[in-house]
VEXSEPA-890053 format. One record per residue (C-alpha): residue number from 1; residue in one letter; x, y, z. Coordinates in steps of 0.25 Angstrom, whole numbers, plus 5000, padded with zeros to 4 digits. Layout:
% VEXSEPA-890053
<site num="NUM" residuo="A" east="X" north="Y" up="Z"/>
...
END
This chain:
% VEXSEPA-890053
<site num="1" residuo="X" east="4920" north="5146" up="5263"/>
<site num="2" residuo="X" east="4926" north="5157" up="5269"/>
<site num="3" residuo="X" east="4930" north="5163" up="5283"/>
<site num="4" residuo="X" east="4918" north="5172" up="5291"/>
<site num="5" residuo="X" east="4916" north="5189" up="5283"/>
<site num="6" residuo="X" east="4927" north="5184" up="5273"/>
<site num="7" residuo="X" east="4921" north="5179" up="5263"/>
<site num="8" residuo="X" east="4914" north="5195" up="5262"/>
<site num="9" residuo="X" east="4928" north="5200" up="5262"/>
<site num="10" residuo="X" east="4932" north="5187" up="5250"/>
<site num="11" residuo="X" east="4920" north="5191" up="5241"/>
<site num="12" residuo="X" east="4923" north="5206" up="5242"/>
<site num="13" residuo="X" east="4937" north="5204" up="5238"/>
<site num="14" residuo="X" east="4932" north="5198" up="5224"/>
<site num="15" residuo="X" east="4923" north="5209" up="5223"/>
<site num="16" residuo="X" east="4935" north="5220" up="5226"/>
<site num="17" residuo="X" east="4943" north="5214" up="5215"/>
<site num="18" residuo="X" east="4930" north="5212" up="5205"/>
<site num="19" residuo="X" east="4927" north="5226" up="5208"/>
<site num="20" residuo="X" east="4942" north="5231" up="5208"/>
<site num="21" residuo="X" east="4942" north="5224" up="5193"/>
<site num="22" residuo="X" east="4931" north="5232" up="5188"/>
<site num="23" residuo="X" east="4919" north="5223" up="5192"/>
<site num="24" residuo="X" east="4923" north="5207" up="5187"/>
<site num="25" residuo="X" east="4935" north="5201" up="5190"/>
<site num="26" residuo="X" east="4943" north="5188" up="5185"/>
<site num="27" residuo="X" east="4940" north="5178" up="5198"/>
<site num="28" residuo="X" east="4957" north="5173" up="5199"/>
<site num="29" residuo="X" east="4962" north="5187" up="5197"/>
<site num="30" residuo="X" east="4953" north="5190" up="5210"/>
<site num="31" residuo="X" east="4958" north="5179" up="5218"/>
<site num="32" residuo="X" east="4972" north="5184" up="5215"/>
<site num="33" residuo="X" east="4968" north="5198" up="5220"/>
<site num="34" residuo="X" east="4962" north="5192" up="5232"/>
<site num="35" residuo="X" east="4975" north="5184" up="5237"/>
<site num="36" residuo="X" east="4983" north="5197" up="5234"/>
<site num="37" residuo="X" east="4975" north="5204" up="5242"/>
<site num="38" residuo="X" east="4976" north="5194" up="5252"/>
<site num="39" residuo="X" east="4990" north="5192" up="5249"/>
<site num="40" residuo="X" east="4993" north="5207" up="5252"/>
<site num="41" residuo="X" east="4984" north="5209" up="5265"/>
<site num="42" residuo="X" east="4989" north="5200" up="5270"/>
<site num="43" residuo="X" east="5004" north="5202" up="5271"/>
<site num="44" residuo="X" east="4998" north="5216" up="5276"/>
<site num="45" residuo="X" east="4989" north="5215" up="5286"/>
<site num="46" residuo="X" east="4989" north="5200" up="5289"/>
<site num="47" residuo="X" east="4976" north="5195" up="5283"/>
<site num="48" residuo="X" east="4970" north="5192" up="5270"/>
<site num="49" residuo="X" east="4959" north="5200" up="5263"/>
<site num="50" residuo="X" east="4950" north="5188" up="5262"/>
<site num="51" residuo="X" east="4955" north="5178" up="5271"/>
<site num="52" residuo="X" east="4952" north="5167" up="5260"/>
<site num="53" residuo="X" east="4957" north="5153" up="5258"/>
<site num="54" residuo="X" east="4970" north="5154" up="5248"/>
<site num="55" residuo="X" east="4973" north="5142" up="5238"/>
<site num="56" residuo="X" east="4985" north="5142" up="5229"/>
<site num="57" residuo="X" east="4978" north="5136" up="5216"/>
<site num="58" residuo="X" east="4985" north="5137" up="5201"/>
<site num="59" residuo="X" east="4982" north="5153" up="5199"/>
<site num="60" residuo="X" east="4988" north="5157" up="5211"/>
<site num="61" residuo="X" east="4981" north="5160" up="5226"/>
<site num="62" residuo="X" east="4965" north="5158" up="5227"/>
<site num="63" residuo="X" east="4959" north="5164" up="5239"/>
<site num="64" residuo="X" east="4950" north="5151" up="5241"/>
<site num="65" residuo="X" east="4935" north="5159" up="5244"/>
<site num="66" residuo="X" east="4936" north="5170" up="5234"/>
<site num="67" residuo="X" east="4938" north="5162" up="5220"/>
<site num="68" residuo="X" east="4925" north="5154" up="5228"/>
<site num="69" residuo="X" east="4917" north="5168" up="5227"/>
<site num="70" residuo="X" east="4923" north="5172" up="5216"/>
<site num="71" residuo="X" east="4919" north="5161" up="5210"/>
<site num="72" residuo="X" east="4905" north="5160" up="5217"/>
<site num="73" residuo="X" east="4907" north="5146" up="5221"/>
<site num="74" residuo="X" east="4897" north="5141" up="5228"/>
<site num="75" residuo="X" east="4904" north="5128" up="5233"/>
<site num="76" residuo="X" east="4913" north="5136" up="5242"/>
<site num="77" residuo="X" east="4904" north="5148" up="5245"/>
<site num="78" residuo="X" east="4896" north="5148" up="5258"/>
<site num="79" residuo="X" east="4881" north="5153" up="5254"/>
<site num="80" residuo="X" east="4883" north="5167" up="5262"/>
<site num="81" residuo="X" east="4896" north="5171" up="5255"/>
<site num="82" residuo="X" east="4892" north="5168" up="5240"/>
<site num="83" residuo="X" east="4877" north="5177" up="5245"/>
<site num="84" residuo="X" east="4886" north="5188" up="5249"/>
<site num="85" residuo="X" east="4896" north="5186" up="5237"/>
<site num="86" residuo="X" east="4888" north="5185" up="5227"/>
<site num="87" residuo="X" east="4882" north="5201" up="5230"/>
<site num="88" residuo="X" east="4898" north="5205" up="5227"/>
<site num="89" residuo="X" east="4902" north="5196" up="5214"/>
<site num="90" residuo="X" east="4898" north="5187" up="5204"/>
<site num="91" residuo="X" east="4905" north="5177" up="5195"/>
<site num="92" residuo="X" east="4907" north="5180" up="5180"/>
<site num="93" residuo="X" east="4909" north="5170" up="5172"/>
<site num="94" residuo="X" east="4922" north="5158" up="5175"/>
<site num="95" residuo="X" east="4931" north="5168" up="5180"/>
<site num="96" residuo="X" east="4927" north="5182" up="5183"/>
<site num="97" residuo="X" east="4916" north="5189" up="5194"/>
<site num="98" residuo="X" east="4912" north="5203" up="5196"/>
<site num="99" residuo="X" east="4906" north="5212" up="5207"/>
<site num="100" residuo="X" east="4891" north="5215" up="5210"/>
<site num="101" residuo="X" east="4892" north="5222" up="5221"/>
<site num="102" residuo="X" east="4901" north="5233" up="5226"/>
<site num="103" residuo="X" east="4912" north="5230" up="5235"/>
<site num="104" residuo="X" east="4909" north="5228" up="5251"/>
<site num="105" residuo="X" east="4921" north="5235" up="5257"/>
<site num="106" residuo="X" east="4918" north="5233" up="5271"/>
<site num="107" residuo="X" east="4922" north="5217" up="5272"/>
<site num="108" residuo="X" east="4936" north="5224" up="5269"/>
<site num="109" residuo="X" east="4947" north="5230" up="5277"/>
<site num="110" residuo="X" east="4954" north="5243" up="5272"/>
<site num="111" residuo="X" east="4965" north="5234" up="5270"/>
<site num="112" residuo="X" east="4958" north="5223" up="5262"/>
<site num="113" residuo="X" east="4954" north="5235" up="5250"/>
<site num="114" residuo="X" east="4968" north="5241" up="5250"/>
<site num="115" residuo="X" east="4975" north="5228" up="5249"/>
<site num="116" residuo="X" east="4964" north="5224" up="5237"/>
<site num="117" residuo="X" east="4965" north="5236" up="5231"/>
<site num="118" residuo="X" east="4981" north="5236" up="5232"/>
<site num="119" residuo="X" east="4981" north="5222" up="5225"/>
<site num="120" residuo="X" east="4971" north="5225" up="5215"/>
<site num="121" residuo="X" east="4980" north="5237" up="5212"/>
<site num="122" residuo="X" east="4993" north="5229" up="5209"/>
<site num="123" residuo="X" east="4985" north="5217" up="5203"/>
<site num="124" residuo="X" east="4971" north="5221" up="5196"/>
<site num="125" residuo="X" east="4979" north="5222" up="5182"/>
<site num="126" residuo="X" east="4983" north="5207" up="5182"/>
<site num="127" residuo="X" east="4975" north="5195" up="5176"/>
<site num="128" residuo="X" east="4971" north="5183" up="5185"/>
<site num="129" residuo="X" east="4982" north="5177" up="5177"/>
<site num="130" residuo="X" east="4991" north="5184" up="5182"/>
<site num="131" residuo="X" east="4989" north="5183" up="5195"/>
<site num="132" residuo="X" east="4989" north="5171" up="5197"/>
<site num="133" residuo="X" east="5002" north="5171" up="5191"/>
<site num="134" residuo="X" east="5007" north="5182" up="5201"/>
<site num="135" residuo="X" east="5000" north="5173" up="5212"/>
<site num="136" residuo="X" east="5012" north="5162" up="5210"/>
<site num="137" residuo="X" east="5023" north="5169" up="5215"/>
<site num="138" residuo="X" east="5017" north="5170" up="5229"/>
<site num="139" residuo="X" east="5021" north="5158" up="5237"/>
<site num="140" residuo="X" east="5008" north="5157" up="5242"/>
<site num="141" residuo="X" east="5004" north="5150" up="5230"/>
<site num="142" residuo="X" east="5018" north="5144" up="5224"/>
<site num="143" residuo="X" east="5022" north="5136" up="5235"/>
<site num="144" residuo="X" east="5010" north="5128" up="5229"/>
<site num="145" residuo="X" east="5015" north="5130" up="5217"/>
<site num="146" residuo="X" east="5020" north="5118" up="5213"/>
<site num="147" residuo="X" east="5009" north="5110" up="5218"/>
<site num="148" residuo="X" east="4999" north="5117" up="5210"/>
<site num="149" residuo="X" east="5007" north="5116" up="5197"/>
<site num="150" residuo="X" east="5009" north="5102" up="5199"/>
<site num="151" residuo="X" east="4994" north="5100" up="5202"/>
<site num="152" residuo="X" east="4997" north="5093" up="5215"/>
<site num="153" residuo="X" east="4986" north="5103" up="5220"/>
<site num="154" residuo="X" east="4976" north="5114" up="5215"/>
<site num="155" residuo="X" east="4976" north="5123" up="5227"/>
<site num="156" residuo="X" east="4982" north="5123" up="5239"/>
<site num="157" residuo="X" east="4980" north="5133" up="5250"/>
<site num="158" residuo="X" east="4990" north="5143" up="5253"/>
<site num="159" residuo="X" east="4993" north="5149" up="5266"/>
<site num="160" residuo="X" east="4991" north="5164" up="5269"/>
<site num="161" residuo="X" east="5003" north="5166" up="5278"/>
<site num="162" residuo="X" east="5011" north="5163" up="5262"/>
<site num="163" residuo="X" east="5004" north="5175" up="5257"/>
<site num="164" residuo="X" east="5015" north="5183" up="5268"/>
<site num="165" residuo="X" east="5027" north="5176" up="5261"/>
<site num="166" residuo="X" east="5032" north="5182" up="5248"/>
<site num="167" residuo="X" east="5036" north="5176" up="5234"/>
<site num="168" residuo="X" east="5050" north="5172" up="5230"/>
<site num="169" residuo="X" east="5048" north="5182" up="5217"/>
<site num="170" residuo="X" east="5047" north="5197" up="5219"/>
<site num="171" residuo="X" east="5034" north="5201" up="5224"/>
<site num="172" residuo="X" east="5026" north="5214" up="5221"/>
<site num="173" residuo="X" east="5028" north="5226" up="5230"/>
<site num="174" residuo="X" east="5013" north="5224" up="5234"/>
<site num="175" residuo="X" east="5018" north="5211" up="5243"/>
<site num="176" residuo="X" east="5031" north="5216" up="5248"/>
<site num="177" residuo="X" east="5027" north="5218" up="5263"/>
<site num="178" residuo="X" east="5038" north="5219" up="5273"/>
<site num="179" residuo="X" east="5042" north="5205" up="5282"/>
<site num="180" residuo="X" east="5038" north="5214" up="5294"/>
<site num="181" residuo="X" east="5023" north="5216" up="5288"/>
<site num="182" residuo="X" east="5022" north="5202" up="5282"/>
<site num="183" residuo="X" east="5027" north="5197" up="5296"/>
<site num="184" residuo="X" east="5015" north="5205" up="5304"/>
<site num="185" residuo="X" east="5006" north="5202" up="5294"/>
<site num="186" residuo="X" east="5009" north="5188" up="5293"/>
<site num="187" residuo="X" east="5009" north="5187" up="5309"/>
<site num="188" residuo="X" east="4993" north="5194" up="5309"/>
<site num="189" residuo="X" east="4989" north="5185" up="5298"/>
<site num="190" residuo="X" east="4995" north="5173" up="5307"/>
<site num="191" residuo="X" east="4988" north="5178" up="5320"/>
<site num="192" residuo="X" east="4973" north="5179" up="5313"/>
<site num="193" residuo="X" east="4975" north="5167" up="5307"/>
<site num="194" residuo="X" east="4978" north="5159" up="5317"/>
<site num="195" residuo="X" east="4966" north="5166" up="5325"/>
<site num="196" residuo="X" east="4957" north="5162" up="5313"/>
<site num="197" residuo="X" east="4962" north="5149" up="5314"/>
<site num="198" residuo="X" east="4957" north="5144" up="5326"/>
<site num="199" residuo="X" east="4944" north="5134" up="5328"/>
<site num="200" residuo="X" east="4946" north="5134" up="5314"/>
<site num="201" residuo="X" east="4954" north="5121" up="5310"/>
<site num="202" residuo="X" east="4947" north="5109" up="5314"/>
<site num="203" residuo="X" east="4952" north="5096" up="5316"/>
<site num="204" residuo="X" east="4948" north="5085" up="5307"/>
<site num="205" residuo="X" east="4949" north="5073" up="5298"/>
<site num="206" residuo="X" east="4945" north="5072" up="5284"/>
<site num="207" residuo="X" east="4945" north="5062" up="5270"/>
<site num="208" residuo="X" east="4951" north="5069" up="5259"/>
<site num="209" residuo="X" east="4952" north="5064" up="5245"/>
<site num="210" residuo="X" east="4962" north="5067" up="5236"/>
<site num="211" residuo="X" east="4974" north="5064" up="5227"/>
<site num="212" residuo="X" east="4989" north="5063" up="5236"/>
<site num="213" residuo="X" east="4996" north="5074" up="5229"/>
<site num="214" residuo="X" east="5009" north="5074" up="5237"/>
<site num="215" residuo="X" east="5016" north="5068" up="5248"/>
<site num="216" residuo="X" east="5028" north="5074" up="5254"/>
<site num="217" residuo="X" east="5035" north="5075" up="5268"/>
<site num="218" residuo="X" east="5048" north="5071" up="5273"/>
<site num="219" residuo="X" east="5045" north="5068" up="5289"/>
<site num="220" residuo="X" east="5030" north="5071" up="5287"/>
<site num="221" residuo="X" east="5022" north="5066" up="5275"/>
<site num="222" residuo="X" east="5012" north="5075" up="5268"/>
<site num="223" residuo="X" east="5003" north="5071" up="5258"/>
<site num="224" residuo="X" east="4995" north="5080" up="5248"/>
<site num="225" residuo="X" east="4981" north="5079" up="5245"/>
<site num="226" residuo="X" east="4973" north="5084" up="5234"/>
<site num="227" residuo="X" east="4958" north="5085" up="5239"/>
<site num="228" residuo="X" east="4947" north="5093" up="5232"/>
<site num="229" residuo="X" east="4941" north="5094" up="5242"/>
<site num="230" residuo="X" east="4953" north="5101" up="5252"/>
<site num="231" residuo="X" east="4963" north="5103" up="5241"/>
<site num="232" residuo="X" east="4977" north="5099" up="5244"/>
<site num="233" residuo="X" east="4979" north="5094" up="5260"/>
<site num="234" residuo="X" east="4992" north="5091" up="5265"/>
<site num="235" residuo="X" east="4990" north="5081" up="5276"/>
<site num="236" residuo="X" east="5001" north="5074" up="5285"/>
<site num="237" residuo="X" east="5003" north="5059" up="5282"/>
<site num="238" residuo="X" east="5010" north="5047" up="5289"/>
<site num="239" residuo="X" east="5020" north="5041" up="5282"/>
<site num="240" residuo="X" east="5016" north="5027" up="5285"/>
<site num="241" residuo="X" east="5002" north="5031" up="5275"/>
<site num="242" residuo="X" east="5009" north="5035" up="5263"/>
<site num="243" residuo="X" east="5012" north="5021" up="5261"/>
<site num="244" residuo="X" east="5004" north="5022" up="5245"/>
<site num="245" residuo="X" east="5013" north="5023" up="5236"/>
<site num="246" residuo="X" east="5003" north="5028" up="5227"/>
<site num="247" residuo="X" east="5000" north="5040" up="5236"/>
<site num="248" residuo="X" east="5004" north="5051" up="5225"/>
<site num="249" residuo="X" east="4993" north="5056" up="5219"/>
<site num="250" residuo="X" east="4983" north="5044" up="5221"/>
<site num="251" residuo="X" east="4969" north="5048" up="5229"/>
<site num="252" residuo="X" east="4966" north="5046" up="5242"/>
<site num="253" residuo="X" east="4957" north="5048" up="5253"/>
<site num="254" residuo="X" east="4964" north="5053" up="5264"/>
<site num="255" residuo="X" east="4959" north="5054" up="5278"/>
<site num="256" residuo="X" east="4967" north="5066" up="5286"/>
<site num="257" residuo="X" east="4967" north="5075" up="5300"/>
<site num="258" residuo="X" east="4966" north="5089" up="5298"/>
<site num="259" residuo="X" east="4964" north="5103" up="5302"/>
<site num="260" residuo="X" east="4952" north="5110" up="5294"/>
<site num="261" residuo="X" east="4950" north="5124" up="5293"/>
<site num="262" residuo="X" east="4936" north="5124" up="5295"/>
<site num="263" residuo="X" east="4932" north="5137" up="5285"/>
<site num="264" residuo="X" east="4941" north="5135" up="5274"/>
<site num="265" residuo="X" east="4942" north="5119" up="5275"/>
<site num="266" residuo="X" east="4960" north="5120" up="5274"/>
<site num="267" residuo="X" east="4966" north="5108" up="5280"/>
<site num="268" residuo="X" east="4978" north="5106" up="5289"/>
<site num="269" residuo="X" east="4987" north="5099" up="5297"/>
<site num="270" residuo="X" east="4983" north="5088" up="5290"/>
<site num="271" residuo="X" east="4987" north="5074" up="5291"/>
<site num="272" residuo="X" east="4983" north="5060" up="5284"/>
<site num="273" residuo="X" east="4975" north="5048" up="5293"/>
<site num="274" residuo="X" east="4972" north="5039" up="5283"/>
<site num="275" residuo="X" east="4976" north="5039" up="5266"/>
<site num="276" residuo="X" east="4966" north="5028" up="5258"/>
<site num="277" residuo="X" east="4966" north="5029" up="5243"/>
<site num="278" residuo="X" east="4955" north="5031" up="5237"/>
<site num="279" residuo="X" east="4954" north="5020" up="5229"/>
<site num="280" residuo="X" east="4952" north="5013" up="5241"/>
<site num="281" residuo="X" east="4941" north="5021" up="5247"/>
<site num="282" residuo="X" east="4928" north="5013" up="5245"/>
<site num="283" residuo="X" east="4916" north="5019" up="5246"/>
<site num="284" residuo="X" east="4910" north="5028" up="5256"/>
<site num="285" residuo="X" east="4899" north="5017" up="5260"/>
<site num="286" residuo="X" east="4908" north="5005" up="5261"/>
<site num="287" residuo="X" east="4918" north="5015" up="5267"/>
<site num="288" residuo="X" east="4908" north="5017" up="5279"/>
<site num="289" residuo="X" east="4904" north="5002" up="5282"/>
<site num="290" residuo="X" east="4921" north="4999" up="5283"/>
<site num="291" residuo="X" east="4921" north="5011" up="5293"/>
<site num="292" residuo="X" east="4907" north="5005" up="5301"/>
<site num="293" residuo="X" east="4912" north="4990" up="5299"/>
<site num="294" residuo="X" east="4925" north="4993" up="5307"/>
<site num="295" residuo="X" east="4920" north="5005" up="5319"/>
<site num="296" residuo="X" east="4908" north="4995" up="5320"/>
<site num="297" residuo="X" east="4914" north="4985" up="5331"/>
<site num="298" residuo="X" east="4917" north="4996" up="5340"/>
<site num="299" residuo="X" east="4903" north="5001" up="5343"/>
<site num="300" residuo="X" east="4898" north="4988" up="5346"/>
<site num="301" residuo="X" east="4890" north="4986" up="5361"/>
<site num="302" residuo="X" east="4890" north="5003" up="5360"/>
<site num="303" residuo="X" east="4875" north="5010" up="5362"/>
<site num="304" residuo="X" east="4875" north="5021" up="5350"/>
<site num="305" residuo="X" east="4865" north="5029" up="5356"/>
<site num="306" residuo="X" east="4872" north="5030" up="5369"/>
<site num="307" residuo="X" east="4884" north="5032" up="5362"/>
<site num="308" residuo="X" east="4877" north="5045" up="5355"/>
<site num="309" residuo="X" east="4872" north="5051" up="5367"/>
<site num="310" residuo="X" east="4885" north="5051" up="5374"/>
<site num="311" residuo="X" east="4892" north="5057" up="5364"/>
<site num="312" residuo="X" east="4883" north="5067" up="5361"/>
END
């Protein structure tokens, strides 16, 4: 789900790049024009293109809501955005999509084209393949590297503020930016995000369910959990629970304290209340009765219906 006008400017960036290719377009090669473009911008300007969700997945970086259009998934696509896509492309086949409709320019800055166009310029030539190969040198995606090739996760996301850092190899003229650029740039970004942030994290607590990848920590303890439905969360742990000695890699349900980005559902600031395997999680119904059977004594003698009202 994406973030107010957007997910316009999301589904016109595919179509650039379709376009750009001669009307159908490989869906990965696109993703990888869409995080250079981003990339690019915003070491410049100080915002991305997009404004899309990064993941660092096997092929490199994956701007979360475009392979979503790209790939017309329903599941993650709000009813409005996939009408109003659906008038720009269509999917072909497993891995390709093409424009329908000629490109609606006026959801972009003169900025956004000239960086697209640049990045199409010094990239249109290459494969998906490649690519993705090129993508690993940036340390947006290989400080995840290890992880991924490990298969300890399948994606984690990557931060935007990485996209200012540069690789430890030689990097191509189109990212050499000064330090007083990236420094300016870096600040702007900073300054709108943090403005975008606020109202935007929510306070909350939540089951998750999921295999313990990793636990690490030498004053604080960290533990890794690989969710479906989150992906990897880092959550804080007391010491005193990490008394399993089965932890590593067995499943539990885990209840934690977070932050939730309300539009984009990224969790932090994390930390664990309560770790129960899941081979000890009974069911749902007789779950419940436990619950009931012990809060049960404490609302003897009290009148429910008053009790409703003066809450209300």
């Amino acid at each position: 789900m994406t973030q107010g006008i957007k997910y316009k400017k999301i589904y016109q960036a595919l179509n650039f790049f379709a376009i750009q290719e001669g009307g159908k377009i490989n869906r990965m090669k696109t993703l990888k024009l869409i995080w250079l473009s981003d990339r690019l911008h915003v070491r410049k300007y100080g915002r991305t293109i997009t404004g899309d969700v990064y993941y660092a997945m096997k092929n490199g970086a994956v701007p979360s809501n475009a392979k979503s259009f790209a790939e017309s998934n329903k599941d993650y696509i709000e009813p409005l955005e996939h009408k109003y896509g659906s008038q720009y492309i269509k999917p072909i086949g497993d891995y390709d999509y093409k424009s329908i409709k000629e490109l609606d320019t006026r959801v972009f800055s003169k900025s956004d084209i000239n960086i697209m166009t640049e990045v199409y310029g010094e990239f249109g030539t290459k494969n998906e393949f490649d690519l993705a190969e090129f993508s690993h040198i940036y340390p947006e995606w290989n400080k995840f590297e290890s992880r991924i090739n490990q298969g300890f996760t399948a994606r984690e996301v990557m931060e935007i503020t990485d996209f200012f850092r540069n690789p430890n190899t030689p990097d191509i003229p189109m990212f050499n930016q000064s330090k007083k650029l990236l420094k300016i740039s870096k600040e702007d970004f900073l300054l709108k995000k943090t403005t975008d942030e606020k109202g935007q994290w929510i306070k909350t607590d939540m089951y998750l369910h999921g295999e313990i990848t990793n636990v690490g920590g030498k004053t604080i303890a960290n533990i890794y959990i690989d969710t479906d439905e989150c992906g990897t969360v880092i959550a804080e742990v007391d010491k005193d629970k990490l008394t399993d000695k089965n932890l590593l890699y067995s499943s539990y349900r885990v209840l934690i304290e977070c932050e939730q980005d309300y539009k984009t559902r990224t969790i932090r600031k994390a930390k664990v209340l309560m770790l129960e395997p899941l081979k000890q999680v009974k069911d749902f119904d007789t779950y419940m009765k436990e619950k009931i059977d012990i809060a049960s004594p404490n609302w003897e003698g009290v009148d429910l219906d008053k009790w409703l009202k003066s809450i209300r």
